[in-house]
PyMOL CGO cylinders between C-alpha atoms (Angstrom):
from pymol import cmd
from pymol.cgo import CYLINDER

trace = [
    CYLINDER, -25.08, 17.09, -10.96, -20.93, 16.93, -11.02, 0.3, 1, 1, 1, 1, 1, 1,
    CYLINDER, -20.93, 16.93, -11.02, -21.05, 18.97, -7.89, 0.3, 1, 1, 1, 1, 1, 1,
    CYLINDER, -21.05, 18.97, -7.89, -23.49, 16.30, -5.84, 0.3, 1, 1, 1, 1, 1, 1,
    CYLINDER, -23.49, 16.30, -5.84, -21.16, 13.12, -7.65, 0.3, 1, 1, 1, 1, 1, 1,
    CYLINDER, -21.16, 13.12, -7.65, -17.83, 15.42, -6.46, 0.3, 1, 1, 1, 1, 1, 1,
    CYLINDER, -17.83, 15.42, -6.46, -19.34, 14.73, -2.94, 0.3, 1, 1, 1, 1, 1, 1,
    CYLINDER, -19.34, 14.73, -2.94, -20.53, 11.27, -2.71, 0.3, 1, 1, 1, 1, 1, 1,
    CYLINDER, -20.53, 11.27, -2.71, -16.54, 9.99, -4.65, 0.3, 1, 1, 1, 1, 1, 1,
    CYLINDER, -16.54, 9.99, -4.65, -14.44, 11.51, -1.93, 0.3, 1, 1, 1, 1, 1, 1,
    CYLINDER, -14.44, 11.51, -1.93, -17.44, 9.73, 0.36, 0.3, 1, 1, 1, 1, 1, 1,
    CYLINDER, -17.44, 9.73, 0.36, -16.96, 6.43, -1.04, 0.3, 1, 1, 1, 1, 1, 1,
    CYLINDER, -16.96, 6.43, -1.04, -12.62, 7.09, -0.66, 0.3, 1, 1, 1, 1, 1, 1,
    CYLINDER, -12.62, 7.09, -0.66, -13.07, 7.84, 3.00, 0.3, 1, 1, 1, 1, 1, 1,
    CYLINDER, -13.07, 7.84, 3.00, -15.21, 4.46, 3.33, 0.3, 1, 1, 1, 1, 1, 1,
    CYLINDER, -15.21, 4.46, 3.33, -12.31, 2.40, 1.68, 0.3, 1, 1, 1, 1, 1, 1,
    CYLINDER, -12.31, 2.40, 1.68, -14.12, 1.77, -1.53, 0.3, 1, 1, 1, 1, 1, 1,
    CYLINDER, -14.12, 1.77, -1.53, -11.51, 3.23, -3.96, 0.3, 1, 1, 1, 1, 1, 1,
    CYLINDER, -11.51, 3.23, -3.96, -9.39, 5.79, -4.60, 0.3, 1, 1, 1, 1, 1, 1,
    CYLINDER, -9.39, 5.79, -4.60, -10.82, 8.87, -5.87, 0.3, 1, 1, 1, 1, 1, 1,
    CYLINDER, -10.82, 8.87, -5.87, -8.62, 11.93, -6.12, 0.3, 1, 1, 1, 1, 1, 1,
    CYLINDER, -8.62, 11.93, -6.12, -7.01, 12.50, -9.92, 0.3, 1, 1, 1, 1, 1, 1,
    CYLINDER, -7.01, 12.50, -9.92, -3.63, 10.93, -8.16, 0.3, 1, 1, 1, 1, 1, 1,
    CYLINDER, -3.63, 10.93, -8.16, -2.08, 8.01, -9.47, 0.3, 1, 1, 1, 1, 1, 1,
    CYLINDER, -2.08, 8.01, -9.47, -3.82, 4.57, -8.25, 0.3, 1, 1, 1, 1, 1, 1,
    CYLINDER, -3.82, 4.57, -8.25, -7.58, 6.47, -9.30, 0.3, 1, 1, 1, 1, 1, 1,
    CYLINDER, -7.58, 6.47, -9.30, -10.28, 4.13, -9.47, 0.3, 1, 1, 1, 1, 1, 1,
    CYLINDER, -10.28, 4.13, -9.47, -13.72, 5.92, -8.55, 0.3, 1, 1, 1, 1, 1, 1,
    CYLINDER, -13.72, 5.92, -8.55, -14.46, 8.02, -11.84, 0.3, 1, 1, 1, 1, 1, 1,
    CYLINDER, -14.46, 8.02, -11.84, -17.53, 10.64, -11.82, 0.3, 1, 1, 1, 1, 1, 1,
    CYLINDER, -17.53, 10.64, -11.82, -19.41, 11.52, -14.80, 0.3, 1, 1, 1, 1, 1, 1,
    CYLINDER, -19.41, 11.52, -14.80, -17.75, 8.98, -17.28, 0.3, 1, 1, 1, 1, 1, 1,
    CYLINDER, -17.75, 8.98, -17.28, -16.76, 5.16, -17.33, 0.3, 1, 1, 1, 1, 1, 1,
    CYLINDER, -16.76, 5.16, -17.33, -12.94, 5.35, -19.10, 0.3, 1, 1, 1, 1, 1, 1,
    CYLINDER, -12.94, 5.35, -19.10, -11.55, 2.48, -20.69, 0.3, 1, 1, 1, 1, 1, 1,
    CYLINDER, -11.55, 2.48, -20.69, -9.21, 2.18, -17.79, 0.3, 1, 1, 1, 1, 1, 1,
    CYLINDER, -9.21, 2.18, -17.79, -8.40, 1.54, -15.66, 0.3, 1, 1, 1, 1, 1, 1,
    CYLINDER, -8.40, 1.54, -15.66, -10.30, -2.32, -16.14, 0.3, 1, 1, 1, 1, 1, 1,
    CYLINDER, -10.30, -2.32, -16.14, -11.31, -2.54, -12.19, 0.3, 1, 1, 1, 1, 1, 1,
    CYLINDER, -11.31, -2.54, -12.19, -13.35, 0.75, -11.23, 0.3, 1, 1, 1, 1, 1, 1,
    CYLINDER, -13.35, 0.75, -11.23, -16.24, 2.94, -9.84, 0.3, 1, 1, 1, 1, 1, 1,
    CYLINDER, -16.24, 2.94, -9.84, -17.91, 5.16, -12.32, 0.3, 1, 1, 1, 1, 1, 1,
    CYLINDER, -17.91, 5.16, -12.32, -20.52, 7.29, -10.53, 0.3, 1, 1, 1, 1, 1, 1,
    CYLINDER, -20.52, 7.29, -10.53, -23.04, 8.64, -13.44, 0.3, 1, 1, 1, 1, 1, 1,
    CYLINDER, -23.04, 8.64, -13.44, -25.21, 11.68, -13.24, 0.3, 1, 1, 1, 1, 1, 1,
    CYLINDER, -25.21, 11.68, -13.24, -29.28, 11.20, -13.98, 0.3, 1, 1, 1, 1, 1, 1,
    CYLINDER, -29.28, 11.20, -13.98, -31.42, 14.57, -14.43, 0.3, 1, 1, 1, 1, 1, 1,
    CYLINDER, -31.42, 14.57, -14.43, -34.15, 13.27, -12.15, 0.3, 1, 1, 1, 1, 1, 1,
    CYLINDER, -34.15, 13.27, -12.15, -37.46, 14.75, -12.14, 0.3, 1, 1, 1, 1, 1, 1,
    CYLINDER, -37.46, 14.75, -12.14, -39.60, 17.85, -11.23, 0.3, 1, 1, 1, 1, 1, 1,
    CYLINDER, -39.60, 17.85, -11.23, -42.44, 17.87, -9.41, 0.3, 1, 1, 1, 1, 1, 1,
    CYLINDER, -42.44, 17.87, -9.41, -45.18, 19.76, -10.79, 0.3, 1, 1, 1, 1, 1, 1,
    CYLINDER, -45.18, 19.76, -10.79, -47.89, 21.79, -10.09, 0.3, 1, 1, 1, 1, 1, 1,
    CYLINDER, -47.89, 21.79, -10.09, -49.64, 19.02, -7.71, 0.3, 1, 1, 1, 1, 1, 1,
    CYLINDER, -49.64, 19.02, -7.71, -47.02, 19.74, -5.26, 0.3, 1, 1, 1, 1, 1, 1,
    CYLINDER, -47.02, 19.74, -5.26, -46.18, 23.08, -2.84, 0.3, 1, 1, 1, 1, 1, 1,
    CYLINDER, -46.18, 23.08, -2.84, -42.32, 22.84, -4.78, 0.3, 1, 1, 1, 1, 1, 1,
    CYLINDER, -42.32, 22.84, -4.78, -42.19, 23.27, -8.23, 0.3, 1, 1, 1, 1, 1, 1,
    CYLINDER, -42.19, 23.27, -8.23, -38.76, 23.67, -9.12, 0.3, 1, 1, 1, 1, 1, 1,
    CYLINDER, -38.76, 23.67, -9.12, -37.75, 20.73, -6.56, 0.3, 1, 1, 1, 1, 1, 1,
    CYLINDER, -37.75, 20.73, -6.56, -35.64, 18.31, -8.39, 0.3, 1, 1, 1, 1, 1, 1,
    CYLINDER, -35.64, 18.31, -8.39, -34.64, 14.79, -7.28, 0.3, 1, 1, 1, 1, 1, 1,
    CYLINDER, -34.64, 14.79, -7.28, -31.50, 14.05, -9.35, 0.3, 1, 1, 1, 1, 1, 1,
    CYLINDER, -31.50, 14.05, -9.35, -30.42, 10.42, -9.54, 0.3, 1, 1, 1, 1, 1, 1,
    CYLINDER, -30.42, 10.42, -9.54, -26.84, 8.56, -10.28, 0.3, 1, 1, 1, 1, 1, 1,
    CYLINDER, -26.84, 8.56, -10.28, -26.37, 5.07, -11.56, 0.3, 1, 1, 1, 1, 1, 1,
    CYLINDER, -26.37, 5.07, -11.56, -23.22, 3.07, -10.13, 0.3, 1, 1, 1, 1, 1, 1,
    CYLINDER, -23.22, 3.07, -10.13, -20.97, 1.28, -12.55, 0.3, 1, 1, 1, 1, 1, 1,
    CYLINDER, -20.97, 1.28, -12.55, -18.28, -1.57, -11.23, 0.3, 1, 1, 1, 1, 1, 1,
    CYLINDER, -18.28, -1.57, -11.23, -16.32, -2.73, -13.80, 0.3, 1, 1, 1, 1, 1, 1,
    CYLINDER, -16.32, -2.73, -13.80, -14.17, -5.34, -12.84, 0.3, 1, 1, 1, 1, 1, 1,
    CYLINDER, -14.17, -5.34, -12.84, -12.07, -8.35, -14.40, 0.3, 1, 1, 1, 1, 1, 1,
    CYLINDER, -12.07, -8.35, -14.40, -13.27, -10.85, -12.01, 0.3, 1, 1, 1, 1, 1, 1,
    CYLINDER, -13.27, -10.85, -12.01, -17.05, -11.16, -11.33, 0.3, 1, 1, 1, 1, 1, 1,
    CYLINDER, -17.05, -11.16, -11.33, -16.83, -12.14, -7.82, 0.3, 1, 1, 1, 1, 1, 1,
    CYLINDER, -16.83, -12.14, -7.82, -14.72, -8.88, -7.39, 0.3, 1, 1, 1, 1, 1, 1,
    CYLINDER, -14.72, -8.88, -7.39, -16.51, -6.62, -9.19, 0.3, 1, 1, 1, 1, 1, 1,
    CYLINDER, -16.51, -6.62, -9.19, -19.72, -8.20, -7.31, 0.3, 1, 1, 1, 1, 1, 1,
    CYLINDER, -19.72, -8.20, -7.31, -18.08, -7.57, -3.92, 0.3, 1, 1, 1, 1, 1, 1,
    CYLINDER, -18.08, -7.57, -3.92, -16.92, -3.98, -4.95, 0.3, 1, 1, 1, 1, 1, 1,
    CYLINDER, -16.92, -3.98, -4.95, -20.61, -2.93, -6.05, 0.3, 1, 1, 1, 1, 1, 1,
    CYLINDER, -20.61, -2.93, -6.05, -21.75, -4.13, -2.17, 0.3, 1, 1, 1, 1, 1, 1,
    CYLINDER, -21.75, -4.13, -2.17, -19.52, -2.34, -0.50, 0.3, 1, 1, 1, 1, 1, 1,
    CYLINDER, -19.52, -2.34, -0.50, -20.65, 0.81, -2.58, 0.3, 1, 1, 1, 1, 1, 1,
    CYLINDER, -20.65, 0.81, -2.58, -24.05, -0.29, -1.81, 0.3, 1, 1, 1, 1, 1, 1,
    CYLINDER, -24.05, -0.29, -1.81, -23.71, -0.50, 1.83, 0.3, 1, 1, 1, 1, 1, 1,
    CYLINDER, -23.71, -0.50, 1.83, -21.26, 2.69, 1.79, 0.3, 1, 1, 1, 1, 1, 1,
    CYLINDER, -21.26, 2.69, 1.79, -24.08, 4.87, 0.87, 0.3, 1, 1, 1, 1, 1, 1,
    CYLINDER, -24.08, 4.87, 0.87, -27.48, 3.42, 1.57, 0.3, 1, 1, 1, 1, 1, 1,
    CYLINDER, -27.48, 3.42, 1.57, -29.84, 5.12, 3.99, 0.3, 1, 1, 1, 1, 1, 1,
    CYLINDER, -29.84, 5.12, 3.99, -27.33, 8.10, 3.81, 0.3, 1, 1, 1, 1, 1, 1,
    CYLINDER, -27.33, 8.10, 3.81, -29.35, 11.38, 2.49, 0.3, 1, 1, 1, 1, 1, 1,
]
cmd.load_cgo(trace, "trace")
């Protein structure tokens, strides 16, 4: 799962979301919310699930990740989780 979240941070960088390499200023996190910075992106893995024997694929997986915004201001944080939200939906 860190290898798929390792993709989709430097995504969100490139889009203007945050800053996500380990240099100073980081605010996109993957695989753990840290108590700080106190305004960031924490990008948490989810197994997913297997399809089973009903299906043609039965070691296809569909992993998952939950979004986290933590912010100080509400309206911030509220603005920051859109423009994740729009960053990444419809992209496969």
């Amino acid at each position: 799962m860190a290898d798929f979240l390792d993709e989709v941070a430097p995504y969100l960088d490139g889009q203007g979301v945050g800053t996500y390499p380990s240099s100073s200023g980081r605010n996109i996190f993957t695989g753990e919310l840290p108590s700080d910075p106190d305004n960031c992106v924490s990008l948490l893995g989810l197994p997913g699930t297997m399809i089973r024997d009903s299906r043609d694929v039965a070691s296809l997986q569909f992993p998952r990740f939950q979004v986290i915004v933590r912010n100080t201001d509400y309206d911030l944080g509220s603005a920051k989780l859109q423009a994740v939200r729009t960053a990444l939906h419809g992209k496969i």
